[in-house]
C-alpha positions as a Markdown table, in Angstrom:
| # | Residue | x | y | z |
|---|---|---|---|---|
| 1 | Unk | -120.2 | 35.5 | 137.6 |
| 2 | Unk | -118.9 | 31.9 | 138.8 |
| 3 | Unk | -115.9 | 32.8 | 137.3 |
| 4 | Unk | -115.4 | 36.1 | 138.7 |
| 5 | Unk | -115.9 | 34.8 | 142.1 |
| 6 | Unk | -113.5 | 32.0 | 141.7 |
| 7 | Unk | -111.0 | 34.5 | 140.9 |
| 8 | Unk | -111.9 | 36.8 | 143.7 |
| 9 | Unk | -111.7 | 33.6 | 146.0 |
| 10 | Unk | -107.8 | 32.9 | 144.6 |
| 11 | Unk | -107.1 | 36.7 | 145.0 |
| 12 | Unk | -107.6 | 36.4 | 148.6 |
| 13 | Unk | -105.8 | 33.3 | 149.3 |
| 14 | Unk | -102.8 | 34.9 | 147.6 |
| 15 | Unk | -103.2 | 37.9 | 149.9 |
| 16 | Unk | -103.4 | 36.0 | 153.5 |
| 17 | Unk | -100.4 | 33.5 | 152.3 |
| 18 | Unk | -98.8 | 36.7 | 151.8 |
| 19 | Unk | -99.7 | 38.4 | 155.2 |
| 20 | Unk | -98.7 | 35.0 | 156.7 |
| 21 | Unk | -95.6 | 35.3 | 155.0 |
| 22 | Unk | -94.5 | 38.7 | 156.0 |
| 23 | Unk | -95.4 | 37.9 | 159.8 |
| 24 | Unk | -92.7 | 35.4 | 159.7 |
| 25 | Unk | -89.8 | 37.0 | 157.9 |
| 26 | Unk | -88.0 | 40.4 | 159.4 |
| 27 | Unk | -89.1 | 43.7 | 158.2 |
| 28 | Unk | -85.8 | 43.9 | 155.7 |
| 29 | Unk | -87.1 | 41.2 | 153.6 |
| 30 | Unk | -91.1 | 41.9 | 153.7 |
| 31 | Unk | -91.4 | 44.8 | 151.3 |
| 32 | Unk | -89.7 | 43.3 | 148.2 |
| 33 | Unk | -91.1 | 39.7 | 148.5 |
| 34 | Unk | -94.7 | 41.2 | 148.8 |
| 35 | Unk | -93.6 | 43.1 | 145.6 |
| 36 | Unk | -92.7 | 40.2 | 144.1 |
| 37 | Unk | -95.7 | 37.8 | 145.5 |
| 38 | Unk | -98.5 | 40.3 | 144.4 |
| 39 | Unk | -96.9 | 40.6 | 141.1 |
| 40 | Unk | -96.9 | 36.9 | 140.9 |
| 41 | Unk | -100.7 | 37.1 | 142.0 |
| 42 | Unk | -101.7 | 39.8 | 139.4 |
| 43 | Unk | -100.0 | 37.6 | 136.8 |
| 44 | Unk | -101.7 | 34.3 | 137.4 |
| 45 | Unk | -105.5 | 35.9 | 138.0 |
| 46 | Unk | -104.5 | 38.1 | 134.5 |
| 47 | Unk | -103.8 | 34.8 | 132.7 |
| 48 | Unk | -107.0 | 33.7 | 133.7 |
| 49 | Unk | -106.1 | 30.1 | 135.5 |
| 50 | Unk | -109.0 | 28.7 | 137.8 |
| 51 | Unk | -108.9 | 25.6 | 135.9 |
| 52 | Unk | -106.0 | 24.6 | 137.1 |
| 53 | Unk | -105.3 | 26.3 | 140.0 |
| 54 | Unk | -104.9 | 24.1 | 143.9 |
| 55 | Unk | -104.7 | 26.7 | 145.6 |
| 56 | Unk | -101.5 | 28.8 | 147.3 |
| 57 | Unk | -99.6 | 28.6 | 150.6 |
| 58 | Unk | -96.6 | 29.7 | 152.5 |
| 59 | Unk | -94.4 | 26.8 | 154.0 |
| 60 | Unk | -92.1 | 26.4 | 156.9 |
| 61 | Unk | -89.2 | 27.8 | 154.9 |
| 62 | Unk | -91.1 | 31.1 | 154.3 |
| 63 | Unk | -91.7 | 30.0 | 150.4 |
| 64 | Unk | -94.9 | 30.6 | 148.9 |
| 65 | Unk | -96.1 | 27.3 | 147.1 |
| 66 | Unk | -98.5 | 27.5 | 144.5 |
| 67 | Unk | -100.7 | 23.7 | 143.7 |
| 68 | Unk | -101.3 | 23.2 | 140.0 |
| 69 | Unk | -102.8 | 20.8 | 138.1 |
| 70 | Unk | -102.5 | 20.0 | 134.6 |
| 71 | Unk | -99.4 | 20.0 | 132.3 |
| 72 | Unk | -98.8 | 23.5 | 131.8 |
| 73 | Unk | -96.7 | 23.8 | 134.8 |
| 74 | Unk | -93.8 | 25.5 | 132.8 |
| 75 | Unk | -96.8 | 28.3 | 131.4 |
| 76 | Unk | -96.7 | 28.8 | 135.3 |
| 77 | Unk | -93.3 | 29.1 | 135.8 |
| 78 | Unk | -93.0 | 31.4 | 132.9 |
| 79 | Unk | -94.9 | 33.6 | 134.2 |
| 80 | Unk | -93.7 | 33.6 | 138.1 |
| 81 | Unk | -90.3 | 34.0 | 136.7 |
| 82 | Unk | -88.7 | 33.4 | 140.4 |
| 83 | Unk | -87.0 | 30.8 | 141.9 |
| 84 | Unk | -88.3 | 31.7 | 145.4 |
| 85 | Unk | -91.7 | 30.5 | 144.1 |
| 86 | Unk | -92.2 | 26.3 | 143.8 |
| 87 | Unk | -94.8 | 25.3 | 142.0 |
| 88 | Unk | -96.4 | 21.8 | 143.3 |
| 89 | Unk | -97.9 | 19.7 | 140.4 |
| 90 | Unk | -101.2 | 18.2 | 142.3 |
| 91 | Unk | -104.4 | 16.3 | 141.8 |
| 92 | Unk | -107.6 | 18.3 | 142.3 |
| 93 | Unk | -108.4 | 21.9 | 141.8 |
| 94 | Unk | -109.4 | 24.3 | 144.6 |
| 95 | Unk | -112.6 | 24.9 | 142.8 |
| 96 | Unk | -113.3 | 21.0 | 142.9 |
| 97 | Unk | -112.2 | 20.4 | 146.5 |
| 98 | Unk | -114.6 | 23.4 | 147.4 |
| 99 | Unk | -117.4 | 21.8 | 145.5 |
| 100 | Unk | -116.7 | 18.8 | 147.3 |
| 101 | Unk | -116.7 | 20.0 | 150.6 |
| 102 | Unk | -120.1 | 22.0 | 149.3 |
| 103 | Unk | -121.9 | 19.0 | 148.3 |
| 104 | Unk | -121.0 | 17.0 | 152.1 |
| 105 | Unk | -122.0 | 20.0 | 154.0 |
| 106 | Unk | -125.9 | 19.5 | 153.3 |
| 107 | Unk | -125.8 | 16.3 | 154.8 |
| 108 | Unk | -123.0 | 16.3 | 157.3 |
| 109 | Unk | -125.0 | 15.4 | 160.3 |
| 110 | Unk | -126.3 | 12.6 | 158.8 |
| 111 | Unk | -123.1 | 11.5 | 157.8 |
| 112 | Unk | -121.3 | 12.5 | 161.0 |
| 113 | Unk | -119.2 | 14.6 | 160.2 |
| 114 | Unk | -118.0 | 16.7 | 162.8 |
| 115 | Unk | -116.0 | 19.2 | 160.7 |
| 116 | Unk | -114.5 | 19.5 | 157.6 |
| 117 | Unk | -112.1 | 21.7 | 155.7 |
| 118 | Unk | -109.9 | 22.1 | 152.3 |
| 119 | Unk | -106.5 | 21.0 | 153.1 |
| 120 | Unk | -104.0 | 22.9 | 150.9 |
| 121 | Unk | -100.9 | 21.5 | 151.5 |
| 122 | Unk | -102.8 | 18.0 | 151.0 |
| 123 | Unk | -104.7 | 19.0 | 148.1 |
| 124 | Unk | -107.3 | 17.1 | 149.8 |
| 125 | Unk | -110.8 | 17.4 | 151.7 |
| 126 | Unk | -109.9 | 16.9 | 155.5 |
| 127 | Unk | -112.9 | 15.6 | 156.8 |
| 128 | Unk | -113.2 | 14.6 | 160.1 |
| 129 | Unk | -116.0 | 12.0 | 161.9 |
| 130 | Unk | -117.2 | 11.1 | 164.7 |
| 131 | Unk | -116.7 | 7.3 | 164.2 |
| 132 | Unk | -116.4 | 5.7 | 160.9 |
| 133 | Unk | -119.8 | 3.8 | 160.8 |
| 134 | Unk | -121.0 | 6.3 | 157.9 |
| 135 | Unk | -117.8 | 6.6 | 156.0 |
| 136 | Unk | -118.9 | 4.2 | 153.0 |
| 137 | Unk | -122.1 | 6.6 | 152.5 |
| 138 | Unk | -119.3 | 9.8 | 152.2 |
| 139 | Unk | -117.3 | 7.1 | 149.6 |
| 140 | Unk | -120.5 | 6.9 | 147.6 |
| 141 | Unk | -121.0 | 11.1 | 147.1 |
| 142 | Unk | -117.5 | 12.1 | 146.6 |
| 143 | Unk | -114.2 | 11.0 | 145.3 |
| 144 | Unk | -112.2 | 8.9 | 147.8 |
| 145 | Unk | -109.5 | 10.1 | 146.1 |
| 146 | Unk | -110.1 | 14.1 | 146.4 |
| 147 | Unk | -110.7 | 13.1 | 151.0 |
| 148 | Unk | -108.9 | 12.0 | 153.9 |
| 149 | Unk | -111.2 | 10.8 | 156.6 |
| 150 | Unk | -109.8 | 11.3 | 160.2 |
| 151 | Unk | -112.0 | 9.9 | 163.3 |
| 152 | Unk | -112.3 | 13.1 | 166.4 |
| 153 | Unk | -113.4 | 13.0 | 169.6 |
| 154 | Unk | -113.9 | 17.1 | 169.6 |
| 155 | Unk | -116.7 | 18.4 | 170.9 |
| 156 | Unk | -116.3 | 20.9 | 168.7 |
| 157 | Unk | -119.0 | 20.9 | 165.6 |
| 158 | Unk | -117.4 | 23.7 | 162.8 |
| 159 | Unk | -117.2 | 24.0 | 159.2 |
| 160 | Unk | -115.6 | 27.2 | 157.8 |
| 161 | Unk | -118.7 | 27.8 | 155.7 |
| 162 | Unk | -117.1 | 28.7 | 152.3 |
């Protein structure tokens, strides 16, 4: 079940990097690259790969990126088979960053946080406070490692309840 939903999770990730994607390229181009992406979508969620999976994203030269962790980067490459794809070898899995994020939100008042969210591109938590004066208490429950703490003066109080 944990499993599954993992896998649905990475499915839709894939999907809106590719919608993002085709809103920034002309209409020419969109048809085979979505091919091409959703084939490389169907091939990773086939193989199975939420263990070392950080998550996907399109960057500012229209490239989808996808975050891995682990050594089996080439398996990855293998099975993408296409240069317009770079795979970024990275730290933390998107499962773990979400369980991170998970186990701040029950207490994110008392640790004033403001908001918080799963930084792709980072391959971090982005968590952001109100003022540091509870930061060593977040230290203690999570990785430091696996978080970047930014101080806000937002009004705004959100987390995108994953």
């Amino acid at each position: 079940m944990k499993q599954g939903l993992t896998i649905g999770i990475i499915f839709i990730i894939i999907v809106i990097s590719i919608f993002i994607y085709n809103t920034i390229v002309n209409k020419q181009e969109e048809v085979p690259r979505m091919e091409k992406y959703s084939d490389i979508s169907k091939s990773i969620l086939e193989k199975n790969f939420p263990s070392h999976y950080g998550g996907s994203f399109i960057d500012s030269n229209g490239i989808l990126n996808i975050n891995w962790v682990g050594d089996n980067e080439e398996e990855v490459k293998n099975l993408i088979k296409n240069s317009e794809v770079i795979v970024n070898k990275v730290q933390f899995t998107l499962n773990y960053l979400n369980e991170i994020k998970l186990s701040l939100r029950r207490n994110m008042s008392e640790l004033n946080i403001k908001y918080m969210f799963v930084g792709i591109e980072e391959n971090r938590v982005l968590i952001f406070v109100k003022d540091f004066t509870q930061v060593k208490k977040i230290k203690e429950i999570v990785n430091l490692d696996a978080i970047q703490i930014v101080k806000t003066d937002s009004e705004i109080i959100y987390d995108d309840a994953k």
